[in-house]
N, C-alpha and C positions, 0 to 999 in steps of 0.2 A: 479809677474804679469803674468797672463796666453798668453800664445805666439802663442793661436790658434785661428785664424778669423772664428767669426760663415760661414761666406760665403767663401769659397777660393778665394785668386786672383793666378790665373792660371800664367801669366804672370806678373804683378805686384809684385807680393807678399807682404805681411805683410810691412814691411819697405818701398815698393813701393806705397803700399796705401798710407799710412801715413804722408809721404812726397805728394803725388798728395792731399791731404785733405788740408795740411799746406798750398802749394800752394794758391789755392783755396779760403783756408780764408785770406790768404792775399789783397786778390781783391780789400776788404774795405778798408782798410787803404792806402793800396796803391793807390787808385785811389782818396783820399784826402788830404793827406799829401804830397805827390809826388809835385803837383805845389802850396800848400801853400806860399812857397816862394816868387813865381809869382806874387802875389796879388797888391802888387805896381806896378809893372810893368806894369801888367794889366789893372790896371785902369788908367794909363796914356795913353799906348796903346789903349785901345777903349775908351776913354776919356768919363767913365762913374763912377758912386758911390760907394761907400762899399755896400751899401745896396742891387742894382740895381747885383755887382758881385758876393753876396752871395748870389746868386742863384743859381749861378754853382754849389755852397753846398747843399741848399736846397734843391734844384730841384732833386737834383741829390739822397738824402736820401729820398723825399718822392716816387720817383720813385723807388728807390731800394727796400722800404717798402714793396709798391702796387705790384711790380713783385714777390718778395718773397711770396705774403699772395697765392697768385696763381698757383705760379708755381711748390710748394710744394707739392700739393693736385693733380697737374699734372703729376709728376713723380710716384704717386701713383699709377695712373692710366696706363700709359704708360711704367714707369720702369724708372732706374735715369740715364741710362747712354744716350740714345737720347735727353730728356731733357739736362744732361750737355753737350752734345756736341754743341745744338742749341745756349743756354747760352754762353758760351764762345765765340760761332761764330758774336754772335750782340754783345758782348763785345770788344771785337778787334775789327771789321769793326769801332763802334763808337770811339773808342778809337783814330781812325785813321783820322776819319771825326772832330774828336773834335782839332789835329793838323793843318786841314784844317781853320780854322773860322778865319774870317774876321770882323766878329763884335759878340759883348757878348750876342748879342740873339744869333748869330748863335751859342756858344758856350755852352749853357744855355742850347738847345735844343739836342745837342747831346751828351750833359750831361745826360739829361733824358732817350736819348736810352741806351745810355751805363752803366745805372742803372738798365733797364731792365736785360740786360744781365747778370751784375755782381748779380743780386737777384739770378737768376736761380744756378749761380756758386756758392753761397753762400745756399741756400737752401737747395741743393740736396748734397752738401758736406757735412753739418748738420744731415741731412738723411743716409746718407751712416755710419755715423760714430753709428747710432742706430743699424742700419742694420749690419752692420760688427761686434762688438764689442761684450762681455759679460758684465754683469754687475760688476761682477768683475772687469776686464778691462779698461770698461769705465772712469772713473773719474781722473786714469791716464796717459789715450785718451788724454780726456777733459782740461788736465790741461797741459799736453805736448806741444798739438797744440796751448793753450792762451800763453803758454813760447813763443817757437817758433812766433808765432803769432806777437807777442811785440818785434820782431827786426823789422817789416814792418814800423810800427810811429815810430820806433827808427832810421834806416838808410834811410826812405824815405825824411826825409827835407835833410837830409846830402846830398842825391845824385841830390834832387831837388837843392840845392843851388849851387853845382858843374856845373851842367846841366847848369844854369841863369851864372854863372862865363863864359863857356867859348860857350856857345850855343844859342837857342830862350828861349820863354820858351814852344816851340812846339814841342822839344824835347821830351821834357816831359812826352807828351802825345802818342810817337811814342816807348818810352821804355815802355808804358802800352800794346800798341799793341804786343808790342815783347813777352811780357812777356806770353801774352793771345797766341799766336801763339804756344809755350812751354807748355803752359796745354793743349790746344787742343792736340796735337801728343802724350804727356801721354795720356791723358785719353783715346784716340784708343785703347790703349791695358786694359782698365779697363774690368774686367768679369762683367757682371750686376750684383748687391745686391740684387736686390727686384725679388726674381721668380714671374711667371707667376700667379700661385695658389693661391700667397699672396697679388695680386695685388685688387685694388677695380675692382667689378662689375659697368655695366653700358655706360652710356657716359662719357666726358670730365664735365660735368656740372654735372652730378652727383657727381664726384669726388671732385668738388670745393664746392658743397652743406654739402659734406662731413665736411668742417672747422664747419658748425654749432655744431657739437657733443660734440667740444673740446671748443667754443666759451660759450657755456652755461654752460661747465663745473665751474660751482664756485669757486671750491678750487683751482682749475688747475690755473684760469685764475687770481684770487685776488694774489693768492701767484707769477708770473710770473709779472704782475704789480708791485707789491711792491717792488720785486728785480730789475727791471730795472728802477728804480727810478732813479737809479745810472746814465744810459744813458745819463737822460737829464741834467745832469749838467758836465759829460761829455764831450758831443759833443758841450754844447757850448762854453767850454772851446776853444775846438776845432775851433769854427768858429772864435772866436775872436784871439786867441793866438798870432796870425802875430802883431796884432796890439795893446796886451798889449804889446809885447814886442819890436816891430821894430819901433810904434809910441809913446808910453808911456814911456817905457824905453830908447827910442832913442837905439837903438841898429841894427849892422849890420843885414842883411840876411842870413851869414854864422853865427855870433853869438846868431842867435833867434835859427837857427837850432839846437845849439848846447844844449842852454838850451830846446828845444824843445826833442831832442834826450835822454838827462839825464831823464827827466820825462818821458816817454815812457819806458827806462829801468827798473823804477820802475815797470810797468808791470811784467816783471818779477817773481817780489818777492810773488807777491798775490798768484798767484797758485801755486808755492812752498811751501810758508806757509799752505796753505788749506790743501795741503798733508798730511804734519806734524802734524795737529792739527784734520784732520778730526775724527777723530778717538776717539779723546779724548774729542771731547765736543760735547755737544747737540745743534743741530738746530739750537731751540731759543735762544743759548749761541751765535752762530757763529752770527746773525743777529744782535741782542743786540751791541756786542760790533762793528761789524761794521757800524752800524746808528750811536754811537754816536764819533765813530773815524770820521764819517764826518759830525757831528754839531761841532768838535770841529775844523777843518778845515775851514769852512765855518765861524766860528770866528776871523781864526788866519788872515782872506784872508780879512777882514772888516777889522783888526785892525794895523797888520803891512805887507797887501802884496802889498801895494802900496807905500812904501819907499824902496824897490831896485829890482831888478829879482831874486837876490837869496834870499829876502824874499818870494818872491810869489812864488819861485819855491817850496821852504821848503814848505810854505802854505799849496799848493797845491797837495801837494805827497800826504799827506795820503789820498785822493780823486783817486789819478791813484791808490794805491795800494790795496784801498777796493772795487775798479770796478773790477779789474783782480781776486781778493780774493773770492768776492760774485758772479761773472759772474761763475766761477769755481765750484761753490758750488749748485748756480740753476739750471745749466744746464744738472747735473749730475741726479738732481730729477726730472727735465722736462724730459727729456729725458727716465727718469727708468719708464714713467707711462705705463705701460705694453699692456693696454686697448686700446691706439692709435695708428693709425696710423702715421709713422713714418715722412711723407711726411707733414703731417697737423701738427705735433706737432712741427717741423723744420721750419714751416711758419709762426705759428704763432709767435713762441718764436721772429723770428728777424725779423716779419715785427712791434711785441710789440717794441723792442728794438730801431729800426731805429726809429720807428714815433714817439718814448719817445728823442729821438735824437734829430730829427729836429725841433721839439716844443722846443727844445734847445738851437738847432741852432736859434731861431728865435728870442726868449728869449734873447739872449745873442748881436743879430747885433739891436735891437732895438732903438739903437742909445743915449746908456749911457752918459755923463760927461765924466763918469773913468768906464772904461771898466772893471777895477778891484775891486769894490765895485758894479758894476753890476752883477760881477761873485759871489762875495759875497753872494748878495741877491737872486741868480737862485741857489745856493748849497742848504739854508732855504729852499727853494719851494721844492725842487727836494727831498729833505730828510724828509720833511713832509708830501710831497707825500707817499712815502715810509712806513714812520710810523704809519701814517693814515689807509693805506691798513693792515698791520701787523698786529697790532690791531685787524682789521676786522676778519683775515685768525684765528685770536686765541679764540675771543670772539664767535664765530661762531663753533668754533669747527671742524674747516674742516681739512682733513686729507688726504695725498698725500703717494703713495707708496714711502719710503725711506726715511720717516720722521719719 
């Protein structure tokens, strides 16, 4: 693996970055996993609905979307390290106002700030990682940080549950602050990525007019689509999870964590594997068999993941391990389009991803029977989505640098 940063980090260094990047994309997961736990709690506490609560999710993924699609094409503009430092700074403050809330609007609401912020943290770390990296390098960037990455949903219900054991659950929300307070003071010593020379001409809104180039892009955007199929089945995994497993299963809050934390480590294994295998198979081999490893999942989840947890956790793995596997795999060829802009390419990829999320999240709180034959039926959607698009990207004939 090549061990020289197209950009230098003066103070940082290589292993400095990369760790500050890790960080960074933790934001997401941490900033929904963390009080999952909570959920009951909370809705006793502000004596409101699941549906009414999962907005704190919602809310919180469409605004994270909306800041990302924008703030990416901003740091183009301006360079990434004042945009991250801003980011970070409306992520703590909200992080801190959301330990404050006294009622689930108020909570709902500085959720959406603190989405803002964490888009910007998330954006321009995406960015940076173009900007730093060779191609070479990149994909075992790429698949390093999703390892790493997948301890955040793997230890955050563990310390959310410890947190509700012996604290509020406003704790919670004061260890996100803390955590934001520590990337802030990194990233002061970050050297900027993006020169001056390489920056977009113009105004602020030029630069945002900028996402059109990549938005009309065809091939760029069908094949970006079809891989984040995965998202929305997912996140809505993700919104329900407490409650196939805390109300369906009847199971603790430490033991939902636990089976929460095992599938998360699945994580793991996808971009490990993609390592190993990238090399030896073609593209449309890598997609192929990850579409039908999760029609075959989305089977097992109808048919037996509704007679125990560790049926549905089985079920549902090979769903965690083909998101971490194909996440690994697209991002590597989004990312190589040479033509774009790093800042636009970084926007759009995770505001596609988030908003395929939370049409999942939204999917999935609908207000099922059995929340596990709901999840059943949104894998179908979400993988036909997928295949749908696929199809498109081949019959079409479109073609992507690194394909």
């Amino acid at each position: 693996m090549t061990k020289q940063l197209i950009k230098p980090q003066y103070k940082l260094g290589r292993k400095g970055l990369i760790f500050l990047i890790f960080l960074l994309n933790m934001t997401g997961p941490m900033s929904t996993d963390l009080y999952l736990s909570a959920f009951p709690t909370l809705l006793k506490e502000f004596n409101t609905t699941s549906n009414i609560l999962n907005y704190t999710l919602v809310g919180f993924f469409i605004s994270f979307a909306i800041g990302m699609l924008f703030i990416g094409p901003l740091s183009d503009k301006i360079g990434r390290k004042p945009v991250l430092l801003s980011g970070i700074f409306i992520y703590g403050l909200s992080s801190l106002f959301c330990s404050f809330s006294t009622s689930v609007e108020m909570l709902i609401f500085f959720r959406v700030t603190q989405a803002i912020g964490a888009g910007g943290m998330i954006a321009v770390s995406t960015a940076m990682v173009k900007d730093s990296f060779t191609d070479e390098d990149r994909p075992g960037i790429i698949a390093l940080l999703q390892m790493l990455g997948a301890f955040a949903p793997t230890v955050a219900p563990l310390i959310g549950a410890q947190i509700l054991k012996y604290y509020s659950w406003q704790v919670t929300f004061d260890v996100l602050a803390a955590s934001a307070l520590f990337s802030f003071i990194i990233s002061l010593f970050v050297t900027e990525t993006l020169d001056k020379k390489d920056r977009l001409k113009g105004n602020i809104f030029t630069s945002v007019l900028s996402l059109k180039d990549i938005l009309i892009n065809k091939p760029f955007i069908t094949f970006l689509l079809s891989m984040y199929g995965m998202s929305l089945i997912y996140m809505s995994f993700l919104a329900i999870s407490s409650y196939i497993y805390i109300e369906w299963f009847n199971l603790s809050e430490t033991e939902y964590s636990l089976f929460f934390a095992v599938n998360s480590m699945i994580l793991l294994v996808g971009p490990n594997v993609y390592l190993l295998v990238r090399k030896h198979l073609l593209p449309n081999q890598i997609v192929q068999i990850t579409f039908a490893t999760v029609l075959i999942a989305g089977f097992l989840i109808l048919t037996i993941g509704k007679i125990s947890p560790y049926l549905f956790l089985l079920s549902f793995a090979p769903i965690t391990f083909s998101n971490g596997f194909l996440r690994s795999f697209s991002s590597n060829i989004l990312l190589g389009q040479k033509e774009m802009n790093s800042g636009g390419v970084s926007s759009v990829m995770n505001f596609s991803g988030t908003a395929l999320g939370a049409i999942g999240m939204m999917l999935g709180t609908l207000g099922w029977t059995n929340y596990v034959q709901g999840l059943g039926w949104i894998t179908f959607i979400g993988v036909s989505f997928s295949i749908t698009l696929w199809i498109i990207f081949l019959k079409k004939g479109y073609k992507l640098h690194g394909m």
